[in-house]
BABADO-160247 format. One record per residue (C-alpha): x, y, z; residue number from 1. Coordinates in Angstrom, 1 decimal, padded with zeros to 4 digits. Example, Ala and Ser with C-alpha at 12.3 -4.5 7.8 and 13.67 -1.06 7.14 Angstrom:
<sites>
SITE     c1     c2     c3   k
SITE  012.3 -004.5  007.8   1
SITE  013.7 -001.1  007.1   2
</sites>
This chain:
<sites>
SITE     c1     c2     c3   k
SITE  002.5 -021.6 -005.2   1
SITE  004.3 -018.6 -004.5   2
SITE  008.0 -018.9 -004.5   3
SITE  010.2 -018.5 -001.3   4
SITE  013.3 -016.5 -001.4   5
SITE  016.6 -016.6  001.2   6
SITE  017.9 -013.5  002.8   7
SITE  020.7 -014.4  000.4   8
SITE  018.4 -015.2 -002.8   9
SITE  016.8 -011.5 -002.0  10
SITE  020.7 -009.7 -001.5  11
SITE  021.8 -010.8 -004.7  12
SITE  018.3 -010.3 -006.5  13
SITE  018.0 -006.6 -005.2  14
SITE  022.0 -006.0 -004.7  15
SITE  022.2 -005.2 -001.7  16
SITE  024.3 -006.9  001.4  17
SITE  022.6 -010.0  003.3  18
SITE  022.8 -007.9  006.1  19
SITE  020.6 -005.2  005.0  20
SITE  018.2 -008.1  003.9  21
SITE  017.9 -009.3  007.6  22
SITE  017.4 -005.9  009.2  23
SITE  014.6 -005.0  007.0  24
SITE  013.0 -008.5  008.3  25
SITE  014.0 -007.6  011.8  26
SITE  012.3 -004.4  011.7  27
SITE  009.1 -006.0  010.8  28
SITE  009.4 -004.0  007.5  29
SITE  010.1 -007.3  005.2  30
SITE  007.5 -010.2  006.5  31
SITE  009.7 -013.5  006.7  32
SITE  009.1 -016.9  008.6  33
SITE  011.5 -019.6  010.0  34
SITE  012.1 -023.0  008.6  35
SITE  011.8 -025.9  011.2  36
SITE  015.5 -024.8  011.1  37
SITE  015.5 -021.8  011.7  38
SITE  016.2 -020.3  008.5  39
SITE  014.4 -017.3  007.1  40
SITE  012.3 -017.4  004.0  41
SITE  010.6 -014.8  002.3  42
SITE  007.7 -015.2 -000.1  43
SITE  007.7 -014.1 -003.3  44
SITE  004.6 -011.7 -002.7  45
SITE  005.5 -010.0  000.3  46
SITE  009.0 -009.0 -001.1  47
SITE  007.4 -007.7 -004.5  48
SITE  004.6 -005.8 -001.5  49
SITE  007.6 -004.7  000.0  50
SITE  009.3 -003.5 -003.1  51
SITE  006.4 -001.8 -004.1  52
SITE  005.4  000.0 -000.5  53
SITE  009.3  001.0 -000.4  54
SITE  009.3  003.0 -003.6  55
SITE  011.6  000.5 -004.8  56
SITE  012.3 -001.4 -008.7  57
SITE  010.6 -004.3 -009.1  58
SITE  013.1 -006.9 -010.8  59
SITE  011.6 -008.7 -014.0  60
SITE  011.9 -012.2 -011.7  61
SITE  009.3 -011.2 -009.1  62
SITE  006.4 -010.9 -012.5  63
SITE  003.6 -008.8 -011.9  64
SITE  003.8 -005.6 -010.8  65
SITE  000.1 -005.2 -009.4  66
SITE -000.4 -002.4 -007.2  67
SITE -003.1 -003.4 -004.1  68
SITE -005.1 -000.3 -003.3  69
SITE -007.9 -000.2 -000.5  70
SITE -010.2  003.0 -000.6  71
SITE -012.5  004.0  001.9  72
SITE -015.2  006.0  002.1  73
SITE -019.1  006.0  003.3  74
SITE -020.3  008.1  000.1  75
SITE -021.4  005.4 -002.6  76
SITE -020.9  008.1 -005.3  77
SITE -017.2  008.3 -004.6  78
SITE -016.4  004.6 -004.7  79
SITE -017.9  004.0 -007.5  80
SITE -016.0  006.9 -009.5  81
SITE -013.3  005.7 -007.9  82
SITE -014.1  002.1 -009.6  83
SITE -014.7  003.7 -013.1  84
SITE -011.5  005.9 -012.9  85
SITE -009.0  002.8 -012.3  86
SITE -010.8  000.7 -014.9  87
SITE -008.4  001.7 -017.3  88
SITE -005.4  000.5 -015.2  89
SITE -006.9 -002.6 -014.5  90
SITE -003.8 -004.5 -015.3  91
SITE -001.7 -002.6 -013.3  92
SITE -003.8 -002.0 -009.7  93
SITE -006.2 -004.1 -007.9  94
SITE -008.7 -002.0 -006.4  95
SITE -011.0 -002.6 -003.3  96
SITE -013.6 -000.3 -002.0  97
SITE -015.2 -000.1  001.2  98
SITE -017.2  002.0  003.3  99
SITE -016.7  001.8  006.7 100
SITE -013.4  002.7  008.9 101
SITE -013.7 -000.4  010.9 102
SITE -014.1 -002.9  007.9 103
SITE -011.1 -001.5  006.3 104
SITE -009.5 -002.8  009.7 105
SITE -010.6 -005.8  009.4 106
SITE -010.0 -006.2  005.3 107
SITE -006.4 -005.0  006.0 108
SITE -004.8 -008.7  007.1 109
SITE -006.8 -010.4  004.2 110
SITE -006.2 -008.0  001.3 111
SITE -002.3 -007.3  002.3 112
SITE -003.0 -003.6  000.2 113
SITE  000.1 -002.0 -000.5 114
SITE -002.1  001.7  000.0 115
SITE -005.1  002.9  000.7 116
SITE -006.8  005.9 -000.1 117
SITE -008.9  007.0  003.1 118
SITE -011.7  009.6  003.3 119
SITE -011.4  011.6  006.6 120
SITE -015.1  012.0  007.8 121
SITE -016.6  009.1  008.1 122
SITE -019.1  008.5  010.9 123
SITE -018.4  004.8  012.4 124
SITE -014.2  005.6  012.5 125
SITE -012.9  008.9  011.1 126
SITE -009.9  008.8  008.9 127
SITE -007.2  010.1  011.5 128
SITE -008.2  007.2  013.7 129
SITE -007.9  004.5  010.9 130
SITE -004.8  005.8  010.7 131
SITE -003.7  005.7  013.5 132
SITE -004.8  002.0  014.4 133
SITE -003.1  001.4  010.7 134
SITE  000.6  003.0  012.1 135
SITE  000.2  001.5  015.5 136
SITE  000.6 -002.1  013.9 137
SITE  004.2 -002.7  013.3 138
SITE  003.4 -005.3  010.4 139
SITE  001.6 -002.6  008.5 140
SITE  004.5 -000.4  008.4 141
SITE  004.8 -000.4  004.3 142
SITE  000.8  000.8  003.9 143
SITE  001.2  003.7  001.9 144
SITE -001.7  005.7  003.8 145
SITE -003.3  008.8  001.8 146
SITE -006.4  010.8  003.0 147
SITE -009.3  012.6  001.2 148
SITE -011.2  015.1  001.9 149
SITE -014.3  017.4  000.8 150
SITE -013.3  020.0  003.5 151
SITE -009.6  020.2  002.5 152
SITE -007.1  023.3  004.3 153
SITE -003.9  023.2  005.6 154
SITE -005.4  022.3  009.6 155
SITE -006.5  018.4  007.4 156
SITE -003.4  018.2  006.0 157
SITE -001.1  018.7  009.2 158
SITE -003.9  016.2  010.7 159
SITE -003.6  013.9  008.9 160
SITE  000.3  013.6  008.4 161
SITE  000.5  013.3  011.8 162
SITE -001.8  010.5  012.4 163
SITE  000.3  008.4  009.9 164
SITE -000.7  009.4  006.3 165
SITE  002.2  010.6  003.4 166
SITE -000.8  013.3  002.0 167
SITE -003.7  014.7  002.1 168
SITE -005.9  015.3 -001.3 169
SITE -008.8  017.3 -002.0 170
SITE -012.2  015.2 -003.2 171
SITE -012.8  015.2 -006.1 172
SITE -009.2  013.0 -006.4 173
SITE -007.6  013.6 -009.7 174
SITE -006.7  009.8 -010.7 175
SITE -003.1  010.8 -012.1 176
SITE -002.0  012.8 -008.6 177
SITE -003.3  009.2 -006.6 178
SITE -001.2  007.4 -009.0 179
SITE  002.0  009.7 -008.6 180
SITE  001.8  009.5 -004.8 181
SITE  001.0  005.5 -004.9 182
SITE  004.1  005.2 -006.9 183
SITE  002.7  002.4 -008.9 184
SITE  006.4  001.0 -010.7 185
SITE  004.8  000.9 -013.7 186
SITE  004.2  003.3 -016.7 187
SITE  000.7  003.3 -016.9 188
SITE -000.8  003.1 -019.8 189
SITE  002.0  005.2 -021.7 190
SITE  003.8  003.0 -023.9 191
SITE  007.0  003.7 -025.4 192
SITE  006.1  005.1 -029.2 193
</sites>
């Protein structure tokens, strides 16, 4: 079972005031519940989520430091080099491919991803409008949203930053730029000699 954590349990793990700890659940950036009474608990894998979405180090307490990454694209080519290319970081990220816009939608509550890689055209739901509906949703605030394209120019990337996403990359993705921009906390794969 995961373990729950106090607003308290969270200030001193992170070091930051109890106050701060109780905006970021206010904000709907930090997913908490209420006891029967009334006091807020967070669980252990939505603050390590958080931690990770929020570019933020992941204490040694909180274990794992899996990356969740959804990617999305209709060409069957380009998930599975997608697949092959983070096979290597298995450890670290937990991939998940699909090919439609509106399943990513409907993976998004399930998976909890803390990015996803999103190709623009796409013919059920283009990329701007995934994320869009991604940025309207106040719970999905920490999605780390990055777009791909094969038509790449500076018109896409303006596009696509306005409809929600923190880049826009040229296909084909080069695995170490993805993993730069996803911010995964760990080094991966490059062990201290």
């Amino acid at each position: 079972m995961d373990q729950l954590y106090t607003t308290h349990d969270i200030s001193r793990l992170l070091q930051v005031d109890p106050s701060t700890v109780s905006k970021w659940i206010d904000r709907g950036i930090l997913l908490a519940f209420r006891t029967p009474g009334g006091h807020r608990r967070v669980r252990g894998g939505d603050l390590r989520a958080f931690l990770i979405a929020h570019q933020m180090p992941l204490p040694e307490e909180l274990g794992s430091a899996s990356v969740k990454i959804l990617v999305v694209d209709d060409e069957k080519p380009v998930l599975d080099g997608m697949r092959r290319s983070f096979k290597s970081h298995a450890a670290e990220v937990e991939l998940t491919t699909t090919s439609s816009g509106v399943e990513a939608l409907l993976l998004l509550s399930e998976l909890k991803p803390h990015g996803m890689l999103i190709d623009l055209n796409m013919p059920d739901m283009d990329g701007f409008e995934v994320c869009r509906r991604i940025r309207a949703r106040k719970s999905l605030e920490g999605v780390r949203l990055i777009t791909m394209t094969g038509r790449y120019s500076p018109e896409l990337v303006d596009q696509s930053l306005k409809a929600g996403a923190v880049a826009c990359l040229p296909k084909p993705v080069e695995l170490e730029t993805l993993l730069e921009l996803f911010r995964v906390p760990l080094a991966l794969g490059k062990k201290a000699s």
